[in-house]
mmCIF file of the N, C-alpha and C atoms, coordinates in Angstrom:
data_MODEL
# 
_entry.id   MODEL 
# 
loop_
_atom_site.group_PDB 
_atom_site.id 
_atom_site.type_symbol 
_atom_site.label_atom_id 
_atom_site.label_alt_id 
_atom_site.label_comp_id 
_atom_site.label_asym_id 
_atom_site.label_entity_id 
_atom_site.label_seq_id 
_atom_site.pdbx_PDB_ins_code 
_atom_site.Cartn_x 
_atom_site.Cartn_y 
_atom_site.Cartn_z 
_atom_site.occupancy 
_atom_site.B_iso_or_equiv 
_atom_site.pdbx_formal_charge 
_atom_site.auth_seq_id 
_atom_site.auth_comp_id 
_atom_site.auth_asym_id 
_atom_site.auth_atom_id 
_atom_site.pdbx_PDB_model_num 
ATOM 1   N N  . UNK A 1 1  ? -123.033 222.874 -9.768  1.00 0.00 ? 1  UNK A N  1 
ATOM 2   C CA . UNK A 1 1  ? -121.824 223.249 -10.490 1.00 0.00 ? 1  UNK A CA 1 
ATOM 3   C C  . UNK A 1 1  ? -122.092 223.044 -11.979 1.00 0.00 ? 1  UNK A C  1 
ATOM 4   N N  . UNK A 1 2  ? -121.562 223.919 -12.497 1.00 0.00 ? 2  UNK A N  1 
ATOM 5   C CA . UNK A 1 2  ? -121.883 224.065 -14.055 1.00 0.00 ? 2  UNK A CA 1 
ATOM 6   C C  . UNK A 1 2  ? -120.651 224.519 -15.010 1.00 0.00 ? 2  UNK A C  1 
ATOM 7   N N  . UNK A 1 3  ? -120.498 223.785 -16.216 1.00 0.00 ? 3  UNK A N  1 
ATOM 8   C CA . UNK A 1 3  ? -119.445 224.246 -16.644 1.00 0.00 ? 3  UNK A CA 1 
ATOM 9   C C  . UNK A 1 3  ? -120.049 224.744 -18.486 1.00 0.00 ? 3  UNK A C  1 
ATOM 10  N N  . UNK A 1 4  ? -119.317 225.760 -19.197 1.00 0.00 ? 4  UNK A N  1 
ATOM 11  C CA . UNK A 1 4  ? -120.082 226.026 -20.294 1.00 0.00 ? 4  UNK A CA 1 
ATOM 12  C C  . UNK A 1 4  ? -118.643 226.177 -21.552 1.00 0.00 ? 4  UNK A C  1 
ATOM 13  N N  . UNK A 1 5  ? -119.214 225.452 -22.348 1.00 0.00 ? 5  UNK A N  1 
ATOM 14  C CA . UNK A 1 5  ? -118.097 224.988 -23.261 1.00 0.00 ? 5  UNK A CA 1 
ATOM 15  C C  . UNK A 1 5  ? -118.110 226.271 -24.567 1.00 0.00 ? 5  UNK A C  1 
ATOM 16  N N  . UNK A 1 6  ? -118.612 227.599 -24.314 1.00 0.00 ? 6  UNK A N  1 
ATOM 17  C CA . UNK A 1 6  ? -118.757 228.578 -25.297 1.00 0.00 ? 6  UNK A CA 1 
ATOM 18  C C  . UNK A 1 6  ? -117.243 228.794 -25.536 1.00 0.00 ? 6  UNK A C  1 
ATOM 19  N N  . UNK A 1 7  ? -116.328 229.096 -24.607 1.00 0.00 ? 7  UNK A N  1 
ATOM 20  C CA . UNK A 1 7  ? -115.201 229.822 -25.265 1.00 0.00 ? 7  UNK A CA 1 
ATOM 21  C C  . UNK A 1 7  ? -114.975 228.276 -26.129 1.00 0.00 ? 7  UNK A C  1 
ATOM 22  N N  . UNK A 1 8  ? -114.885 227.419 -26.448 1.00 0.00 ? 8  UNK A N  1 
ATOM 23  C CA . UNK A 1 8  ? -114.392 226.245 -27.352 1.00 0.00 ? 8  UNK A CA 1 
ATOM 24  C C  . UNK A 1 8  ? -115.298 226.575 -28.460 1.00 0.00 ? 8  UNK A C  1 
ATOM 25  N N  . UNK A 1 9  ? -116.500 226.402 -28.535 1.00 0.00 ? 9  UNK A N  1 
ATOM 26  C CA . UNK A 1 9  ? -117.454 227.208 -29.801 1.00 0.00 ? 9  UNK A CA 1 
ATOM 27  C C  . UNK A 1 9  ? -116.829 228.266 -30.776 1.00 0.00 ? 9  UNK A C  1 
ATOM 28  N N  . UNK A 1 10 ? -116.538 229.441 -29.585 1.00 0.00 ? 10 UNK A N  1 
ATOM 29  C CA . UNK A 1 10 ? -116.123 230.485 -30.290 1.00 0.00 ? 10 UNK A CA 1 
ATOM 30  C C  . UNK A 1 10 ? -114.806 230.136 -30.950 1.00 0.00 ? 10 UNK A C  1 
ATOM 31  N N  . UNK A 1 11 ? -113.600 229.443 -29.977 1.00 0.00 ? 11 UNK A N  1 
ATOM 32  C CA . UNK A 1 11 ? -112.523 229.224 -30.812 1.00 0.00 ? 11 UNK A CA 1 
ATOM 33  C C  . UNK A 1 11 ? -112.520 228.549 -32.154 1.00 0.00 ? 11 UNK A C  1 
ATOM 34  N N  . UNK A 1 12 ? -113.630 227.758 -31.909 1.00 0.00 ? 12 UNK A N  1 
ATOM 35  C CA . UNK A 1 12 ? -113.744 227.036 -33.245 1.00 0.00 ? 12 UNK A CA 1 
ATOM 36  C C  . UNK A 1 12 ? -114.109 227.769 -34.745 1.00 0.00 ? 12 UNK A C  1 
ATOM 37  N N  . UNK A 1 13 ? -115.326 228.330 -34.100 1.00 0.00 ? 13 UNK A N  1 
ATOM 38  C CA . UNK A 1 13 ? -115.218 229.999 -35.213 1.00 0.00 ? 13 UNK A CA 1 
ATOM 39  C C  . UNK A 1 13 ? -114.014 230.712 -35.662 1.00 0.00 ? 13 UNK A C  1 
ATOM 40  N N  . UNK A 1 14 ? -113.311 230.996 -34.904 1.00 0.00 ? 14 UNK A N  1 
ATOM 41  C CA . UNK A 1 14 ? -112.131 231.999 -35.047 1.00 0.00 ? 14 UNK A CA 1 
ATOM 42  C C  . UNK A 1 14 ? -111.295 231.105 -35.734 1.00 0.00 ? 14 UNK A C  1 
ATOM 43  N N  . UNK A 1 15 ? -111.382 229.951 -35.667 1.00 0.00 ? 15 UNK A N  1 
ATOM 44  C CA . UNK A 1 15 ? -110.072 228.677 -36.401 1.00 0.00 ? 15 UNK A CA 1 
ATOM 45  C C  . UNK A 1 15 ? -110.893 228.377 -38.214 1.00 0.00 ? 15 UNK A C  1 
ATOM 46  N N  . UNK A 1 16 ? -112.372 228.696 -38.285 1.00 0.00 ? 16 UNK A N  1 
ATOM 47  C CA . UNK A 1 16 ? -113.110 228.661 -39.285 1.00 0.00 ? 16 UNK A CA 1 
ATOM 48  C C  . UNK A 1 16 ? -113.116 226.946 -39.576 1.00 0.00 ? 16 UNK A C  1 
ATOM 49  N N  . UNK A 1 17 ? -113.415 226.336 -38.311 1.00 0.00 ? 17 UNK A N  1 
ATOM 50  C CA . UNK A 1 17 ? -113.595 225.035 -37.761 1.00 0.00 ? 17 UNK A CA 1 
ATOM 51  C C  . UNK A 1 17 ? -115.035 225.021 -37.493 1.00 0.00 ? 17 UNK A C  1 
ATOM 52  N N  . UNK A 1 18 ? -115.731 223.748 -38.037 1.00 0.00 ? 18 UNK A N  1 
ATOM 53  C CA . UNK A 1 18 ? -116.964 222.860 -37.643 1.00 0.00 ? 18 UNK A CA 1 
ATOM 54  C C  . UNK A 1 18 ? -117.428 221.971 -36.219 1.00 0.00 ? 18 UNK A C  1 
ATOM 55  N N  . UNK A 1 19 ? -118.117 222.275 -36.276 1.00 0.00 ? 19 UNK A N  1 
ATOM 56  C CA . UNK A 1 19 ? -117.958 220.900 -34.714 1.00 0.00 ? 19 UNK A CA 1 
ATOM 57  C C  . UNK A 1 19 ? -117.496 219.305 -35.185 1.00 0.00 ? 19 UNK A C  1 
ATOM 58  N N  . UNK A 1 20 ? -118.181 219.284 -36.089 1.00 0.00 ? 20 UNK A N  1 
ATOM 59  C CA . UNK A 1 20 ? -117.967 217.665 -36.920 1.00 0.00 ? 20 UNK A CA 1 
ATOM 60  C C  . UNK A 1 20 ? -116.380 217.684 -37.116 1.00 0.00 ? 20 UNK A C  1 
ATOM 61  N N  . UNK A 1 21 ? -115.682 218.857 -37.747 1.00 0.00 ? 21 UNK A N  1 
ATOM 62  C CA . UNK A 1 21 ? -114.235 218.677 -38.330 1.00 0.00 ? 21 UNK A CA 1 
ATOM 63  C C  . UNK A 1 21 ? -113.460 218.286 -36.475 1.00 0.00 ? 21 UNK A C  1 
ATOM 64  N N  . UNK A 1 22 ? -114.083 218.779 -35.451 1.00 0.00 ? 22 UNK A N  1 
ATOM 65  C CA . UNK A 1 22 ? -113.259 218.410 -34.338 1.00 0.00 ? 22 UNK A CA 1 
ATOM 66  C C  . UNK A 1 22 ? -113.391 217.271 -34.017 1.00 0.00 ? 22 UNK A C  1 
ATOM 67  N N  . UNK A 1 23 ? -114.633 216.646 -33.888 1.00 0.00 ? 23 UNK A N  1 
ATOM 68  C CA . UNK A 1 23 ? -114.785 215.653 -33.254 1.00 0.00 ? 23 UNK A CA 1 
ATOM 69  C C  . UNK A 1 23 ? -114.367 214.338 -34.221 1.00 0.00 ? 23 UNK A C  1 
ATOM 70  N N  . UNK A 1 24 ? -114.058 214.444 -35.948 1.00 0.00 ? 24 UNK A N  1 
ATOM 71  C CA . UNK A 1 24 ? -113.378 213.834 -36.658 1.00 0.00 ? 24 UNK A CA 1 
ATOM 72  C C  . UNK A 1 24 ? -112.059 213.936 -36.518 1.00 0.00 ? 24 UNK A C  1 
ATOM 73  N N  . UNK A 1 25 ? -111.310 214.956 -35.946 1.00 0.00 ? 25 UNK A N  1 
ATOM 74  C CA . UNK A 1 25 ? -109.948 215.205 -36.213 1.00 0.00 ? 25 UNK A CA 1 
ATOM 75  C C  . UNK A 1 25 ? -109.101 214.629 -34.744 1.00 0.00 ? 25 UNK A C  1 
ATOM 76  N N  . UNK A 1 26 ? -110.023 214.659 -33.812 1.00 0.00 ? 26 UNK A N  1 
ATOM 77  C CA . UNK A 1 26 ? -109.949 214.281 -32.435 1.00 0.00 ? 26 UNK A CA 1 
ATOM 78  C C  . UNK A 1 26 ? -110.118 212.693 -31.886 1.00 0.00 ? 26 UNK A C  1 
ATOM 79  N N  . UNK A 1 27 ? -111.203 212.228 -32.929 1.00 0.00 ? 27 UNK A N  1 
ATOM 80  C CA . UNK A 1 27 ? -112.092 211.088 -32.512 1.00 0.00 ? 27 UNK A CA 1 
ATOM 81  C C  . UNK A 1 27 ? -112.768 210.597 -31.191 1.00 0.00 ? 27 UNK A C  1 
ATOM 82  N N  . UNK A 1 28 ? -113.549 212.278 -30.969 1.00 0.00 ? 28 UNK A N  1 
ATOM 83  C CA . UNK A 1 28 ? -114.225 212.284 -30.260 1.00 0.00 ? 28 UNK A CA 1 
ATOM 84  C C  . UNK A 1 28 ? -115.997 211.397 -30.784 1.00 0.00 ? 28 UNK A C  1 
ATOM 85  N N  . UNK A 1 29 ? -116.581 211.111 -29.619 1.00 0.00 ? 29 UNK A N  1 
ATOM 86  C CA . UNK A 1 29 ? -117.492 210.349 -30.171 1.00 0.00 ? 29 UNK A CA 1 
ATOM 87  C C  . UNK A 1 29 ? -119.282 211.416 -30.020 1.00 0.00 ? 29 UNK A C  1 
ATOM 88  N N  . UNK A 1 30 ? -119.881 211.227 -30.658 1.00 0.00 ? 30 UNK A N  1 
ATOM 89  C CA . UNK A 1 30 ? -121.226 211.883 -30.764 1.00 0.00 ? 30 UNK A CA 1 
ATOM 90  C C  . UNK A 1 30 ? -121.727 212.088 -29.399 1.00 0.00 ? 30 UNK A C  1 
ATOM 91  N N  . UNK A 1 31 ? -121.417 211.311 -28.659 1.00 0.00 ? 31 UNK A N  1 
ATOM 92  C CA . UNK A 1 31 ? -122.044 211.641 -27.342 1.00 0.00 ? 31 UNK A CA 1 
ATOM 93  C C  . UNK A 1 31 ? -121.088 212.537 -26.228 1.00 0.00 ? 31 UNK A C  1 
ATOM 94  N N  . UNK A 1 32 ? -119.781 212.619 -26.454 1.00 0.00 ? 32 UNK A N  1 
ATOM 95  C CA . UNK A 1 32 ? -119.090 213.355 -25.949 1.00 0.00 ? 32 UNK A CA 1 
ATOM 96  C C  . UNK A 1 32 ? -119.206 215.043 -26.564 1.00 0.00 ? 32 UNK A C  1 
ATOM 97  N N  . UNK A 1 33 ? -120.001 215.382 -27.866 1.00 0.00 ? 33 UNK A N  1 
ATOM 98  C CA . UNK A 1 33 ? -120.094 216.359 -28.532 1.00 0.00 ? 33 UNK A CA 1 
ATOM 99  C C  . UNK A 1 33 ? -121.008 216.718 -28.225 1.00 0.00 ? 33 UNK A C  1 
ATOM 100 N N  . UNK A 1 34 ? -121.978 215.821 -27.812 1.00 0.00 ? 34 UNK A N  1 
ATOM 101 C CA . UNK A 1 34 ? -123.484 216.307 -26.928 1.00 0.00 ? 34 UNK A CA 1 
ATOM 102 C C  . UNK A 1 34 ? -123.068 216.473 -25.763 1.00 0.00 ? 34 UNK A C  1 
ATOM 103 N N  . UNK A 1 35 ? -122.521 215.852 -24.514 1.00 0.00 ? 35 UNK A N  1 
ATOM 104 C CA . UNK A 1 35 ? -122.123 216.156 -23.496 1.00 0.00 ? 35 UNK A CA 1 
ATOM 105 C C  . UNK A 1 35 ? -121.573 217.702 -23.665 1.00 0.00 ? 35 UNK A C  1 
ATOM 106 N N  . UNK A 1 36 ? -120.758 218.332 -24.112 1.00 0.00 ? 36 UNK A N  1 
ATOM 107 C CA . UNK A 1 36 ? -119.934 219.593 -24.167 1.00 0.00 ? 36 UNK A CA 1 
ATOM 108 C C  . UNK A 1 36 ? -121.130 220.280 -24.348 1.00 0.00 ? 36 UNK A C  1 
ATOM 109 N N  . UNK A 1 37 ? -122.288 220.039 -25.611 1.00 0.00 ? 37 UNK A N  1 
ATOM 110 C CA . UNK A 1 37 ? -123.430 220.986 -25.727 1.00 0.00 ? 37 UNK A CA 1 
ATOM 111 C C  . UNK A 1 37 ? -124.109 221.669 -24.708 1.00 0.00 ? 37 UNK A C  1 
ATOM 112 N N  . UNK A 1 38 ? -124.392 220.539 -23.666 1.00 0.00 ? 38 UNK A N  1 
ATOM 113 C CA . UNK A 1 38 ? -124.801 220.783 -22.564 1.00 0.00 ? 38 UNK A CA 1 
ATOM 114 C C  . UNK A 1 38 ? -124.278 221.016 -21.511 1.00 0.00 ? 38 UNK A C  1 
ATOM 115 N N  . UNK A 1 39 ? -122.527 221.221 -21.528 1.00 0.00 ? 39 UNK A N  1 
ATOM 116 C CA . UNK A 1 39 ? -122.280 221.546 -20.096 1.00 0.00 ? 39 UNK A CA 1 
ATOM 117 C C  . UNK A 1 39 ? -121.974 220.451 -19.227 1.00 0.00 ? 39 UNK A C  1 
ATOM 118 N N  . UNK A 1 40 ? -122.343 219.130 -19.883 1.00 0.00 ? 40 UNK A N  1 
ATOM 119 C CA . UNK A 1 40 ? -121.685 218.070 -19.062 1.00 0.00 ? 40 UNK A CA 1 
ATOM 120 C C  . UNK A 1 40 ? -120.430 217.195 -18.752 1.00 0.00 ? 40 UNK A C  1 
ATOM 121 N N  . UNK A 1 41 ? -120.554 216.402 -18.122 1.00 0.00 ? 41 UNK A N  1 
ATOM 122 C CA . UNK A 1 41 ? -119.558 216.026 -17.745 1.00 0.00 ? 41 UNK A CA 1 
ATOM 123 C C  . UNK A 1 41 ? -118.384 215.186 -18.796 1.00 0.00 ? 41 UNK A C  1 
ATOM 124 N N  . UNK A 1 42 ? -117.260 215.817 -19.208 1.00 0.00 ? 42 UNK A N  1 
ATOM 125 C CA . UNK A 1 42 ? -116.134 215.606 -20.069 1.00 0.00 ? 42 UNK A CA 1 
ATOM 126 C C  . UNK A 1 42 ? -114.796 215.003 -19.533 1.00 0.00 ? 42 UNK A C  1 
ATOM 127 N N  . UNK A 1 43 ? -114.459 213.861 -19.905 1.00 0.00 ? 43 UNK A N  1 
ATOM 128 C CA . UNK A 1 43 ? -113.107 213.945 -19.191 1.00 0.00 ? 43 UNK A CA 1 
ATOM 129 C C  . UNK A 1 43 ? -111.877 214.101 -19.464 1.00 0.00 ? 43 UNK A C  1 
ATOM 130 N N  . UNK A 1 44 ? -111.023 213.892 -18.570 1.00 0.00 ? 44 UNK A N  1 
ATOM 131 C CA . UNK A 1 44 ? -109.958 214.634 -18.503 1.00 0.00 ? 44 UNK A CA 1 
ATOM 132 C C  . UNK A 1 44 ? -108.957 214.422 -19.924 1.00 0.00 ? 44 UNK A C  1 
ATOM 133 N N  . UNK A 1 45 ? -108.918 213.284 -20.206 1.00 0.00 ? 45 UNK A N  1 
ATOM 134 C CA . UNK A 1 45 ? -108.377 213.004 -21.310 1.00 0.00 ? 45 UNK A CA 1 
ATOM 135 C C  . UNK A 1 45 ? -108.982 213.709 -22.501 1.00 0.00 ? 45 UNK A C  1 
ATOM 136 N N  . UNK A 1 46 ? -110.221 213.828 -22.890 1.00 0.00 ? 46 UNK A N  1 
ATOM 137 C CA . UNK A 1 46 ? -110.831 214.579 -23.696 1.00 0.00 ? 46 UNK A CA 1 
ATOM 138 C C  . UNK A 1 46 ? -110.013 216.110 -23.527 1.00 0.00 ? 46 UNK A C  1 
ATOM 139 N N  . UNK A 1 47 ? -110.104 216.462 -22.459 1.00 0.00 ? 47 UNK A N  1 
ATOM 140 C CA . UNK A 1 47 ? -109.403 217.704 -22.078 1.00 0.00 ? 47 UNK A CA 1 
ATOM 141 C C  . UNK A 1 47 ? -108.233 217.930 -22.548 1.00 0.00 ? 47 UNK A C  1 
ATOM 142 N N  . UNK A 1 48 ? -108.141 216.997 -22.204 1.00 0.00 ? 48 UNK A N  1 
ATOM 143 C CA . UNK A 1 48 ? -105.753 216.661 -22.701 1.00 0.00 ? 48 UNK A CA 1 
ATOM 144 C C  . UNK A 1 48 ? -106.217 216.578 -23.987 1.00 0.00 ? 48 UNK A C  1 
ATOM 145 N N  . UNK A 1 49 ? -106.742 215.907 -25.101 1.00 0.00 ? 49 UNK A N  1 
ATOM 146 C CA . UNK A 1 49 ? -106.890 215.496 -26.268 1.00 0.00 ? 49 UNK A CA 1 
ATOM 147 C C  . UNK A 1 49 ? -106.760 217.486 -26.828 1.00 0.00 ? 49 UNK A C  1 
ATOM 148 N N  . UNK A 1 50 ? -108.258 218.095 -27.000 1.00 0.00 ? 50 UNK A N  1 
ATOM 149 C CA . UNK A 1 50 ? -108.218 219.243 -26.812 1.00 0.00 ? 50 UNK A CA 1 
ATOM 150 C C  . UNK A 1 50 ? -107.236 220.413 -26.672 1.00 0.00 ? 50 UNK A C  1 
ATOM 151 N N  . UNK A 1 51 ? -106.666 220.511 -25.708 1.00 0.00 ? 51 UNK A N  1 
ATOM 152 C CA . UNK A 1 51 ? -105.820 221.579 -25.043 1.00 0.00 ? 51 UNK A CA 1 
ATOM 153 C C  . UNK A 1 51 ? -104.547 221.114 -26.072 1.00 0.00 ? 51 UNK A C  1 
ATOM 154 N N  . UNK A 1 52 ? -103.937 219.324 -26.009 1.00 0.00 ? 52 UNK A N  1 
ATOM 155 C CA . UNK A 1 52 ? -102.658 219.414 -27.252 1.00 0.00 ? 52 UNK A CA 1 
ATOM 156 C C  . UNK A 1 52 ? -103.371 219.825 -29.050 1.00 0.00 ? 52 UNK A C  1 
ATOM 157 N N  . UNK A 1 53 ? -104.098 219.454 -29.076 1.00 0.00 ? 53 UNK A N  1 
ATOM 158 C CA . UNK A 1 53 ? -104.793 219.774 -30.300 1.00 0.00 ? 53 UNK A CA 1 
ATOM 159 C C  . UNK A 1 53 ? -104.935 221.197 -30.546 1.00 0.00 ? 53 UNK A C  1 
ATOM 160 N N  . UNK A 1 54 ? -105.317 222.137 -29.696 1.00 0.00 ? 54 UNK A N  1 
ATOM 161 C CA . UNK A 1 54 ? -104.902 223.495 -29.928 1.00 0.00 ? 54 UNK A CA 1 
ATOM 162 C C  . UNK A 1 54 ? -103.957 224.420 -29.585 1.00 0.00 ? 54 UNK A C  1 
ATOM 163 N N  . UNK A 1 55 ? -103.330 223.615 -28.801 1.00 0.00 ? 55 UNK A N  1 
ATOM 164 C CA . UNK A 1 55 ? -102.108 224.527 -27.896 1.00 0.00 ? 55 UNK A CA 1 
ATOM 165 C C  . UNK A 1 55 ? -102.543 225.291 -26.951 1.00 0.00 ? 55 UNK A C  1 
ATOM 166 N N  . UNK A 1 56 ? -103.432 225.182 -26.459 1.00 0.00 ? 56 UNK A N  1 
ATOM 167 C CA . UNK A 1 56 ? -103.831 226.081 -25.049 1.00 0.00 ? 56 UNK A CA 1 
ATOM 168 C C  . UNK A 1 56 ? -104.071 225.618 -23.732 1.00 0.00 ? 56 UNK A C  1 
ATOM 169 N N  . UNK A 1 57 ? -104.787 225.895 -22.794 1.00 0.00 ? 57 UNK A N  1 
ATOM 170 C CA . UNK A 1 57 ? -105.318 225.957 -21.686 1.00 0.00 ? 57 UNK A CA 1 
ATOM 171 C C  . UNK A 1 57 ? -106.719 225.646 -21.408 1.00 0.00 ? 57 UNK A C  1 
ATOM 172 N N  . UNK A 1 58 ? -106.778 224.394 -20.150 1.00 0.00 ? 58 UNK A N  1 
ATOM 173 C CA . UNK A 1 58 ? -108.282 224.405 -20.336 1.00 0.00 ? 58 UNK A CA 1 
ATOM 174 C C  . UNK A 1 58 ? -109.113 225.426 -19.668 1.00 0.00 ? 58 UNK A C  1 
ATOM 175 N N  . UNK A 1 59 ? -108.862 226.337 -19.810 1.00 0.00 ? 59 UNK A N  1 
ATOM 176 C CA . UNK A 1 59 ? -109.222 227.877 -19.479 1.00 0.00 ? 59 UNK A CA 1 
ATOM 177 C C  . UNK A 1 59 ? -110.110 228.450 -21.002 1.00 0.00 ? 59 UNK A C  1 
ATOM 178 N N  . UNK A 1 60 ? -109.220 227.884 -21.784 1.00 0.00 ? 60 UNK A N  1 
ATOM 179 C CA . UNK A 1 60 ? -109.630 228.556 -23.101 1.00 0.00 ? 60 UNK A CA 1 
ATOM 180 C C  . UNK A 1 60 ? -110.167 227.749 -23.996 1.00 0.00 ? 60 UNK A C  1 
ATOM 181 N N  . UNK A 1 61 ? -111.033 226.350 -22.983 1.00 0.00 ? 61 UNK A N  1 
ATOM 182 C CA . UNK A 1 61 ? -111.732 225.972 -23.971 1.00 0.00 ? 61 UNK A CA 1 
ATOM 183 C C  . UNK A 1 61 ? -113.587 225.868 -23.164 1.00 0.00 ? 61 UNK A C  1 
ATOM 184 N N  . UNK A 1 62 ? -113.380 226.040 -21.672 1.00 0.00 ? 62 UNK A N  1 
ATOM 185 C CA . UNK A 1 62 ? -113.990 225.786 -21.229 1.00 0.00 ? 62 UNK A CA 1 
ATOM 186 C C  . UNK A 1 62 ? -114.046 226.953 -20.069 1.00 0.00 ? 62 UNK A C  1 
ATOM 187 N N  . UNK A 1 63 ? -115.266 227.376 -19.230 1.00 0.00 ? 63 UNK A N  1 
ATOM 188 C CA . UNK A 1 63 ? -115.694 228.328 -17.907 1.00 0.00 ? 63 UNK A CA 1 
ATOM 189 C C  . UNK A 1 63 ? -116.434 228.109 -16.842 1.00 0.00 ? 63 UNK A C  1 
ATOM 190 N N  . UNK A 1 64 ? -116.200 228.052 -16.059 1.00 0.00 ? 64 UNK A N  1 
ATOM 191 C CA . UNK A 1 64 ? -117.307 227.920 -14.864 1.00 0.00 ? 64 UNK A CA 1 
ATOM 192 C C  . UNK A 1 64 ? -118.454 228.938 -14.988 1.00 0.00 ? 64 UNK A C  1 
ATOM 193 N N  . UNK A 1 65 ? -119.800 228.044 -14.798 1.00 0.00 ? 65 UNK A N  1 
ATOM 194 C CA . UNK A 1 65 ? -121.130 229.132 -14.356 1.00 0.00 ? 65 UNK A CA 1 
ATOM 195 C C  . UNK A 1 65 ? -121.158 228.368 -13.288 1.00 0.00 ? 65 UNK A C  1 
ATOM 196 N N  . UNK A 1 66 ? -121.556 230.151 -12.243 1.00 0.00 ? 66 UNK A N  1 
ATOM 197 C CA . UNK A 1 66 ? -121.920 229.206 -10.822 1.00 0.00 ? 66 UNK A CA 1 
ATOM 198 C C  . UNK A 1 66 ? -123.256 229.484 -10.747 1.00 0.00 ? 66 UNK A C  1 
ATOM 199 N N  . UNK A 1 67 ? -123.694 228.597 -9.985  1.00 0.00 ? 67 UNK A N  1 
ATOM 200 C CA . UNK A 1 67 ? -125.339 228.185 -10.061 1.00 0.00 ? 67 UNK A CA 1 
ATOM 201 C C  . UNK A 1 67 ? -126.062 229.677 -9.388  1.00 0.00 ? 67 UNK A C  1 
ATOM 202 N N  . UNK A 1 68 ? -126.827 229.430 -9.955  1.00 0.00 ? 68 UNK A N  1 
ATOM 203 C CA . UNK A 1 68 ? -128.108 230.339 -9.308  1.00 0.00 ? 68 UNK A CA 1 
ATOM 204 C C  . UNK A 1 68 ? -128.535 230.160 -8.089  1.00 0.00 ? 68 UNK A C  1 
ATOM 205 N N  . UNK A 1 69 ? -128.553 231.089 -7.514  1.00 0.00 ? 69 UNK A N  1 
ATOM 206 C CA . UNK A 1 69 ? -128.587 231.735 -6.108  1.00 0.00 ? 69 UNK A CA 1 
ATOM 207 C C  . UNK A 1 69 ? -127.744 231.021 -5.120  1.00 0.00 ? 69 UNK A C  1 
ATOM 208 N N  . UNK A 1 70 ? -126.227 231.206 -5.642  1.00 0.00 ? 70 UNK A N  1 
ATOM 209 C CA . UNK A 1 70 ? -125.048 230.468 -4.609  1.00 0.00 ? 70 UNK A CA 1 
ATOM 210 C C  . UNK A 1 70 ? -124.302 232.027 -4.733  1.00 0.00 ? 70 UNK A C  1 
# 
């Protein structure tokens, strides 16, 4: 199971937002900003943090990839 944090990238573009300005504005920590890089494991509160911070859905910050050859 794989999850890929691009649509949050892109929103951040479209907001003319940094990764640093989120994870300062959030107080998210360096290793939770690497975790998202890679697709790993984030939690839920981070999620909640996120989703009130932009007003959306965690649909629209985050996607499922399903694994190769499933």
């Amino acid at each position: 199971m794989a999850f890929s944090f691009n649509p949050l990238w892109k929103l951040l573009i479209d907001k003319g937002m940094t990764r640093e300005e989120l994870r300062s504005n959030l107080g998210l920590s360096p290793s939770t900003m690497a975790k998202m890089s890679k697709g790993e494991y984030v939690s839920l509160e981070v999620l909640h943090r996120m989703c009130s911070y932009f007003n959306c859905q965690p649909g629209d910050l985050f996607e499922y990839v399903q694994d190769e050859g499933n």
